[in-house]
C-alpha positions in Angstrom: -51.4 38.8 23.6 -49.1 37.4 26.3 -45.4 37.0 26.2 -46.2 33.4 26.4 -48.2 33.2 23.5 -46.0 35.6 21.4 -43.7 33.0 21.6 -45.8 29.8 21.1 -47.3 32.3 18.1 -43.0 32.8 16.4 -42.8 28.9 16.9 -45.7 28.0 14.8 -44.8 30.7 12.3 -41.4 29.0 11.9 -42.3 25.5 12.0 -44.9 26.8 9.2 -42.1 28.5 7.1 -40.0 25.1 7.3 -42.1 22.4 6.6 -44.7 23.9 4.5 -45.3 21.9 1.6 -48.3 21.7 -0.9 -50.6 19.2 -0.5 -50.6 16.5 -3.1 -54.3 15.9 -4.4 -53.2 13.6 -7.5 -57.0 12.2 -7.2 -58.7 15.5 -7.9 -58.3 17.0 -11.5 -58.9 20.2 -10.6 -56.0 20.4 -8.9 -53.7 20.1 -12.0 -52.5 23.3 -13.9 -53.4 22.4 -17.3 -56.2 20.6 -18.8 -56.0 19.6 -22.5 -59.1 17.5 -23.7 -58.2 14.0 -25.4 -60.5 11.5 -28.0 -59.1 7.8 -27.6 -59.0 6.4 -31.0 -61.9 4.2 -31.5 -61.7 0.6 -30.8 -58.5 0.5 -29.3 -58.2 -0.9 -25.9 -54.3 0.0 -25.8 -53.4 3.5 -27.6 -50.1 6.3 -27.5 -50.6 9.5 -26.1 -48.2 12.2 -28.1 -47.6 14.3 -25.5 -48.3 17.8 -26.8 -45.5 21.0 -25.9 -47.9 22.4 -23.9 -47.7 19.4 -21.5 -44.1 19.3 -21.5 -44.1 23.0 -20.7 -46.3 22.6 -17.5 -45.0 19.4 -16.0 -44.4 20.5 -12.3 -42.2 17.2 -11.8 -38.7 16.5 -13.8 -39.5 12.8 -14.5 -43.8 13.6 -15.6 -44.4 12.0 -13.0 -47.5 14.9 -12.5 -49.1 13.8 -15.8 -52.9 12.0 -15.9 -55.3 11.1 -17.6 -59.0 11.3 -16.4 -61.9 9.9 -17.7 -65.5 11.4 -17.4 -66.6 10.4 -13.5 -62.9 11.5 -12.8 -61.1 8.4 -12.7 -57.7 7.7 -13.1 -57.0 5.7 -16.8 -54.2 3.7 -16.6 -50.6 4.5 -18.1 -47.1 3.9 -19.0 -43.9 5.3 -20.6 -42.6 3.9 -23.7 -38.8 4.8 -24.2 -39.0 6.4 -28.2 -35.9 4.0 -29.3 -35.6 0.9 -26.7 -32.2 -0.8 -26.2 -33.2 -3.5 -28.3 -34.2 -1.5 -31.4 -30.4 0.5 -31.3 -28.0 -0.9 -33.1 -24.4 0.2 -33.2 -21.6 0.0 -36.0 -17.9 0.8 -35.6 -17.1 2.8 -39.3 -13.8 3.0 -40.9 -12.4 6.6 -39.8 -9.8 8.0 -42.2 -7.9 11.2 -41.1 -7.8 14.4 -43.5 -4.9 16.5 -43.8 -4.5 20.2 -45.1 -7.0 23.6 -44.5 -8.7 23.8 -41.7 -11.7 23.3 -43.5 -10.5 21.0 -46.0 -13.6 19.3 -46.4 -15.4 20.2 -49.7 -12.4 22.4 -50.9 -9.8 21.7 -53.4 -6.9 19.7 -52.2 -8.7 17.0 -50.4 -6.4 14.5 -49.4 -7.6 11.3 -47.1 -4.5 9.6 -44.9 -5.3 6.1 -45.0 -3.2 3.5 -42.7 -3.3 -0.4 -43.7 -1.4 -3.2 -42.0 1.5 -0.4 -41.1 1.7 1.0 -44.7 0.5 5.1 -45.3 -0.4 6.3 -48.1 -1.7 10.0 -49.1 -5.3 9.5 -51.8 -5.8 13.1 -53.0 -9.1 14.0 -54.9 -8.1 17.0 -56.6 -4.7 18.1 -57.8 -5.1 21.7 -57.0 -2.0 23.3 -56.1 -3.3 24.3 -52.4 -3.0 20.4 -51.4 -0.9 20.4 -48.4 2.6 19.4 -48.0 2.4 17.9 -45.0 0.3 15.2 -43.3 1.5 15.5 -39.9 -1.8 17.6 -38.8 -5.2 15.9 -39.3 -7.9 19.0 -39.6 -11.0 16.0 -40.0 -12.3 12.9 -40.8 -13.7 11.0 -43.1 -15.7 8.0 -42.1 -17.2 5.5 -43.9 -20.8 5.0 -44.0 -21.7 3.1 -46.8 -22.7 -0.2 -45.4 -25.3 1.0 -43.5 -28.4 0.1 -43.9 -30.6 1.5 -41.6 -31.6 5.2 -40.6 -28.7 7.0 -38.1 -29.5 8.5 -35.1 -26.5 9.0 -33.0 -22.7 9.1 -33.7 -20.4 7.7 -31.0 -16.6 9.2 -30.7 -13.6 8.2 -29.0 -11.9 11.4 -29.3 -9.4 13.6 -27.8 -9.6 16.9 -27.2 -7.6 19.4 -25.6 -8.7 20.4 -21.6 -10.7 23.8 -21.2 -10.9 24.5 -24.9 -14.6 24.1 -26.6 -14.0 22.6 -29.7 -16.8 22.4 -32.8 -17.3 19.8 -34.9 -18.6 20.2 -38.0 -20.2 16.9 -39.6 -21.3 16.9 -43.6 -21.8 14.1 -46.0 -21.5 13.1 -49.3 -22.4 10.5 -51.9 -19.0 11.7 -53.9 -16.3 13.1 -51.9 -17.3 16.4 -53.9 -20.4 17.7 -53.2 -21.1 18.1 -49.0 -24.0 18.5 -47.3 -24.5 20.0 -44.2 -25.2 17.3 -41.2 -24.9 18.4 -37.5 -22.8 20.0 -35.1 -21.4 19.6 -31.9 -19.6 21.2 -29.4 -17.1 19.1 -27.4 -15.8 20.6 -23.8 -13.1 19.1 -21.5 -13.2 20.7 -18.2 -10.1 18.6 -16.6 -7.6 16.2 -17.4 -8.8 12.7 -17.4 -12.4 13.6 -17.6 -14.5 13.0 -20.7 -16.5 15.2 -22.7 -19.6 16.7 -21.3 -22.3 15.0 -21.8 -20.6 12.2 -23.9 -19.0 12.5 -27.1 -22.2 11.1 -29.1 -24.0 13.5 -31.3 -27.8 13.1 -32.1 -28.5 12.6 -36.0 -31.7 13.6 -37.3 -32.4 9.6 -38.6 -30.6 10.1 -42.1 -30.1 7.2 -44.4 -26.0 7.0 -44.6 -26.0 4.4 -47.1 -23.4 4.4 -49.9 -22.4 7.7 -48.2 -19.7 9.4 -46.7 -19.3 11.5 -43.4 -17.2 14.0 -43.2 -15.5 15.7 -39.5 -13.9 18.9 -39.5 -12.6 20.9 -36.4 -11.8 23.9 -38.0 -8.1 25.4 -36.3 -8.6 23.4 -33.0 -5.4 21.6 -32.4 -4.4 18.8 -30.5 -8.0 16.3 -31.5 -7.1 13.1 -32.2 -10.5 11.0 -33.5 -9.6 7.3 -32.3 -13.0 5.5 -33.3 -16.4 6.4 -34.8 -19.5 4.2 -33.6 -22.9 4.7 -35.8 -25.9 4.3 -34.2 -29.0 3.2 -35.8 -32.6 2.1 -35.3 -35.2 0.7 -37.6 -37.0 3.5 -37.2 -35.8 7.3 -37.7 -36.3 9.3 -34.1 -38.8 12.3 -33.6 -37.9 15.6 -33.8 -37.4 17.2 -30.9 -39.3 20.1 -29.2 -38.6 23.2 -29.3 -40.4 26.2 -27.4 -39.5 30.1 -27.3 -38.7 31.9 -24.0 -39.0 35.2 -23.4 -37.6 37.9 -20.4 -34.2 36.8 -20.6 -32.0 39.7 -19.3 -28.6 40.3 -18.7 -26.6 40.7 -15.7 -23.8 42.5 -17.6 -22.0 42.0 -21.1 -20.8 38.6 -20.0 -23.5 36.7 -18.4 -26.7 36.1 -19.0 -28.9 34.5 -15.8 -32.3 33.3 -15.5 -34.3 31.3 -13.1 -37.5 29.0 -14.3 -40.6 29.0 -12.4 -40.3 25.0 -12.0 -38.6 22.1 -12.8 -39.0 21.2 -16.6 -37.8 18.5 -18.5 -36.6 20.0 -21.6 -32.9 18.3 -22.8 -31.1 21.2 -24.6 -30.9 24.8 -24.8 -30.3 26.5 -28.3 -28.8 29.6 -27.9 -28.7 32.5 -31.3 -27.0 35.8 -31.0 -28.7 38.9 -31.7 -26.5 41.7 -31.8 -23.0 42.2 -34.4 -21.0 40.9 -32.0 -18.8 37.8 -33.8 -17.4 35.0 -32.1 -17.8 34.3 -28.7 -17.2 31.0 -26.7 -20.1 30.6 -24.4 -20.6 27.7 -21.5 -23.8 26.8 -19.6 -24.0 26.5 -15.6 -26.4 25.0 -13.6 -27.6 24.9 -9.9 -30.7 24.0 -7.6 -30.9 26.3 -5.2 -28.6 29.9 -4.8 -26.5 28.1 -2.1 -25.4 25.4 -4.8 -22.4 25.6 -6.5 -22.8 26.2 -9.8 -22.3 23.2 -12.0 -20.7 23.3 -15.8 -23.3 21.5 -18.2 -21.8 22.3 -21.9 -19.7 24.8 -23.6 -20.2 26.3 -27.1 -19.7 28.8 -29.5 -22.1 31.9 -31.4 -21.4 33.8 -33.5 -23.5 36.3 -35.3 -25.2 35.1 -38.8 -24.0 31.7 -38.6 -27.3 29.7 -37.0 -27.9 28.7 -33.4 -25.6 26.9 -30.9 -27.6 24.2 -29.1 -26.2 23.5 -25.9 -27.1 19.4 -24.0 -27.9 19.7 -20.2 -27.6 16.5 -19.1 -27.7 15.4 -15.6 -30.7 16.3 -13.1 -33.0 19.0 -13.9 -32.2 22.4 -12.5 -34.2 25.6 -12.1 -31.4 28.2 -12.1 -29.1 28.7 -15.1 -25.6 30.6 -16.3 -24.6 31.9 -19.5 -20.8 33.1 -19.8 -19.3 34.3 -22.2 -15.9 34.2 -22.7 -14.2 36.7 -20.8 -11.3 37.4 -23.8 -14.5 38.8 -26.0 -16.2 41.9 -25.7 -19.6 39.6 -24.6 -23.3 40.4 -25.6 -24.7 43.9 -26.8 -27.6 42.1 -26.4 -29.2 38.7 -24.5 -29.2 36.0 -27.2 -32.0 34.5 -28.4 -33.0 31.6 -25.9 -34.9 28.0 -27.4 -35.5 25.0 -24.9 -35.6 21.8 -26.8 -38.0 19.1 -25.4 -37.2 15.0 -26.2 -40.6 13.7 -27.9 -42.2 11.5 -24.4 -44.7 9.1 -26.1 -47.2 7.2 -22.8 -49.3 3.8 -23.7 -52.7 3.9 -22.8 -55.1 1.4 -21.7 -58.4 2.8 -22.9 -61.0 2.4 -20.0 -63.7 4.5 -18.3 -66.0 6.7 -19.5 -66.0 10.0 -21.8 -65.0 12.6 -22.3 -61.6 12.9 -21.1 -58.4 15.1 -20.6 -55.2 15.1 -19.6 -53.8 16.7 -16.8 -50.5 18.0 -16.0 -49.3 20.2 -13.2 -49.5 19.6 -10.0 -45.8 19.2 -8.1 -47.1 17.4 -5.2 -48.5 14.6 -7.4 -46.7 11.0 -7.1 -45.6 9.0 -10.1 -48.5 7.1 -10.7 -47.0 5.1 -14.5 -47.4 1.7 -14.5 -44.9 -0.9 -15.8 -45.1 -1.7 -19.8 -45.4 -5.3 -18.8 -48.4 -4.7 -16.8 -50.4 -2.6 -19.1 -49.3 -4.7 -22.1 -47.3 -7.7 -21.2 -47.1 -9.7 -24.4 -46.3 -6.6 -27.0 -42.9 -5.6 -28.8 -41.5 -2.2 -29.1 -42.6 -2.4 -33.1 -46.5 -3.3 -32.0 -46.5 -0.6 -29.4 -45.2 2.0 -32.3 -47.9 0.6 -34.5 -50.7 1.4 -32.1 -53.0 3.9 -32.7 -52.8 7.7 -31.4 -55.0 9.4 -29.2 -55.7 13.0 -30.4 -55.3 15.9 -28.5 -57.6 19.4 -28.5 -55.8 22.1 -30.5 -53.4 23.7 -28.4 -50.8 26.3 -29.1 -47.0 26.1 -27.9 -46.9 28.4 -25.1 -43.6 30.8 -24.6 -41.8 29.8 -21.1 -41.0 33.3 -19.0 -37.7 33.6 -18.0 -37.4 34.9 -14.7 -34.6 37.5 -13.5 -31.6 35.0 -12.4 -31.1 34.7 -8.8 -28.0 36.3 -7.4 -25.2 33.9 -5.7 -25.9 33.2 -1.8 -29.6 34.7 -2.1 -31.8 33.3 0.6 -35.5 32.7 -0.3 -38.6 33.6 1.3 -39.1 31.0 3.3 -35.7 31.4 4.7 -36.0 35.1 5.1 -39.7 34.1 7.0 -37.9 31.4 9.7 -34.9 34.0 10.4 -37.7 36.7 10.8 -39.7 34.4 13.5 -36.6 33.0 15.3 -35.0 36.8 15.9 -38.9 37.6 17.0 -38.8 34.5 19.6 -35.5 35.5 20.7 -36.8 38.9 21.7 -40.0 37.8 23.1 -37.9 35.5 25.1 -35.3 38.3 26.6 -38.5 40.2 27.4 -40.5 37.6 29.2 -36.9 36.5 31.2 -37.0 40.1 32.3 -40.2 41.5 32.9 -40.0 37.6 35.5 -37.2 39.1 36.8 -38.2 42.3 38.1 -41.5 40.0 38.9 -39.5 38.0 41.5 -36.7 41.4 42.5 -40.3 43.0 43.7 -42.0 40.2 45.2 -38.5 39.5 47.5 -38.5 43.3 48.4 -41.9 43.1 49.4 -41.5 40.3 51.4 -38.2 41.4 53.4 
């Protein structure tokens, strides 16, 4: 081959390693990476689709935007989102909040005593005269809120609360019908990276749709200081929320006793990460980091705590999807004597179907080339209310089995990729080919002139 076509040859090869993308066939099912067959309920012309874990596993595109549905001739059926609790259907209550003074974990313990202000008068209500009531009411350690007018099933707890910056503080919620006997409710971890900033990912904590009527909740914060609980919004719906989601990983691997990285093969859409220990190794303050690509900065998504025998941690990721992730543990601990125990935790996605074509059909999911291809609610079903479209029958999926995600080794900081690696390659090859060609022309044109003279 010529020196001339060396070069033309690098060019290609890096214009190639650039702008290669896949090509988006969203037309041809075959082209999808999963399959799962689907029987519309009979006699339904609009219908929900359930998505199964196995679809939420292989979606190639953060918003689904790569999910179909095909009919027999391979046509495209018609679909839509439908948000699992719309705006209209959430309803939100400002409770009573009443701070608690005495053990860190007063609630549930002996010497309860509830602080309650009215019109500028204090006064102490204690539910037990147990010696071990505190003296002093300067230190709330929780909360007791109110819940007893509600009336429909909670979902969310909104906070205006302060917390101190850089310290991950847990919040333990219970509830009660007697101010005796408490029940275990949720948990949350709050983080404050800076001054001025809010909590990650909000202050509201998701509630598994519990009827709080003629019921208390109680807040604790254990031995965190400086937390000052200013208001305490309930948030409710007429209907209690899905579960979530939750499928098991597997490979994750640590980089050393402190962190714990891992890369995922693709964009997913999952919400949360629950995190378990699984050696003896006690208490250790952990916080999640996130990135797009090993150039990125890393970027703080939560905070939270593990310790051994004491449950999971379930750590929010909010913001855009990501494909690389951190796990650090606090640097004052020993860290991990082994990788903890990692869960993703899907949100439910429920899609309205208008039942057309002909059978069989299937879903298909997987293809990150594939536009978004939903269609408005209003379009598919213009005159129908959030309540009619939860009333609609479902469309039932094939038997399939939750799959395990692979975790893939976590990419070290400043890494280039392949295709990078590729373009460098070609452009140092042009470059040579180049200096060649310049000088094998040059001692062209040096001989010709000495022939010539």
């Amino acid at each position: 081959m010529s020196p001339a076509k060396w070069v033309i040859a690098a060019c290609a090869l890096s214009a190639t390693a650039c702008h290669r993308a896949p090509v988006a066939a969203p037309a041809n099912p075959e082209a999808y990476g999963l399959h799962i067959a689907l029987t519309p309920a009979a006699g339904a012309p609009l219908q929900r689709l359930e998505l199964p874990a196995a679809a939420l596993a292989a979606a190639q595109r953060a918003d689904l935007g790569d999910v179909r549905v095909f009919d027999g001739h391979g046509k495209v059926v018609p679909l839509a989102r439908i948000a699992e609790t719309p705006d209209t259907a959430r309803h939100t209550t400002t409770v009573p909040v009443y701070p608690i003074t005495g053990a860190a974990a007063a609630l549930g313990r002996d010497g309860l005593s509830i602080k309650v202000e009215s019109q500028g008068a204090t006064r102490v209500v204690t539910l037990d005269s147990s010696p071990t009531a505190p003296a002093s009411y300067d230190a709330p350690a929780a909360a007791l809120l109110d819940t007893r007018a509600l009336h429909e099933p909670a979902s969310g707890l909104a906070l205006n609360i302060a917390i101190p910056t850089g310290q991950p503080v847990t919040l333990n919620l219970l509830t009660s019908a007697n101010l005796k006997d408490w029940e275990p409710l949720a948990q949350k971890v709050l983080f404050r990276p800076t001054d001025g900033a809010g909590p990650l990912g909000g202050g509201e904590i998701a509630l598994p749709g519990i009827d709080l009527h003629d019921r208390y909740v109680g807040i604790s914060w254990g031995e965190a200081h400086g937390i000052t609980l200013k208001a305490a919004h309930i948030i409710t719906t007429a209907q209690a929320p899905p579960p979530q989601i939750t499928l098991q990983t597997r490979g994750a691997r640590l980089s050393n006793a402190h962190e714990l990285r891992f890369d995922l093969a693709a964009t997913t859409t999952f919400s949360a990460m629950r995190l378990t220990e699984t050696g003896p190794d006690g208490v250790i303050p952990v916080q999640l980091y996130g990135r797009t690509a090993p150039q990125d900065p890393w970027t703080l998504l939560s905070a939270g705590r593990l310790e051994s025998g004491t449950g999971a941690s379930v750590l929010d990721t909010p913001g855009p999807s990501m494909t690389q992730f951190k796990v650090e543990a606090d640097s004052r601990t020993a860290g991990f004597s082994a990788a903890p125990k990692v869960e993703l935790l899907f949100d439910p996605v429920t899609l309205l179907m208008a039942a057309s074509g002909t059978p069989p059909y299937q879903l298909a999911v997987g293809q990150a080339a594939a536009p978004g291809a939903y269609l408005a609610l209003s379009e598919i079903a213009p005159q129908s209310a959030p309540a009619a479209l939860s009333a609609l029958p479902a469309a039932q999926f094939a038997a399939t089995p939750n799959p395990t995600i692979t975790l893939q080794d976590g990419t070290q900081d400043g890494a280039l990729d392949l295709r990078k690696l590729v373009l460098w390659g070609a452009l140092l090859l042009a470059t040579l080919v180049l200096a060649f060609t310049a000088i094998k022309l040059a001692r062209g044109m040096d001989t010709a002139a000495k022939r010539a003279s």
